[in-house]
C-alpha positions, -999 to +999 in steps of 0.1 A: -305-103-281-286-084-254-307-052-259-343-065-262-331-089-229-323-065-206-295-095-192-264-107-206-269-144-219-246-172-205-229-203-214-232-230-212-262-239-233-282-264-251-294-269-285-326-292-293-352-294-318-340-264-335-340-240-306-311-225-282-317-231-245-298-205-225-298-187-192-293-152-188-272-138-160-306-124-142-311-166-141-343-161-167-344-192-188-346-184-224-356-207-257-342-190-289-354-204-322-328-213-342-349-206-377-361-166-369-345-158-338-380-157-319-370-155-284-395-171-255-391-166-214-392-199-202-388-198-167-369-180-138-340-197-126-320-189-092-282-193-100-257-192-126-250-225-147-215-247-141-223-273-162-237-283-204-273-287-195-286-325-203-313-325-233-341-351-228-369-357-254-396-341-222-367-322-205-340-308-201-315-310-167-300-277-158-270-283-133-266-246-113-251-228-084-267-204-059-245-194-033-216-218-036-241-242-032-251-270-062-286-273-075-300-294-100-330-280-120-356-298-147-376-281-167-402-293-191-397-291-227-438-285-231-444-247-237-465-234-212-455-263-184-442-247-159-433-279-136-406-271-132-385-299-102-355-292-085-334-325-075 
């Protein structure tokens, strides 16, 4: 995936419903299905993840840091929702 990303991917990720979840280290959020390796932009995130991000049924909690400092980021599981919250 390296090549057709343009960014190195990450860890740590998260696996639900069958697809990867998994932040690049430009901070773009990418869903990778598990089945055919279809790869979908999700959203752009500001920092690098420290922590296993927390899958909810609706969403899933991204714990990151920008800047030494700690962020907290949730992002809707719906495609095309792009509400994404920071706590």
């Amino acid at each position: 995936w390296r090549r057709s990303l343009g960014e190195r991917l990450t860890l740590p990720a998260a696996l639900h419903d069958e697809r990867l979840l998994v932040v690049g280290d430009a901070g773009h959020l990418f869903e990778i299905d598990t089945g055919d390796g279809r790869l979908i932009s999700r959203a752009r995130l500001i920092g690098e993840p420290v922590a296993v991000p927390l899958v909810y049924p609706q969403h899933t909690l991204f714990f990151m840091r920008s800047r030494a400092l700690p962020r907290a980021v949730l992002i809707p599981r719906q495609s095309g929702d792009n509400n994404d919250q920071e706590i």
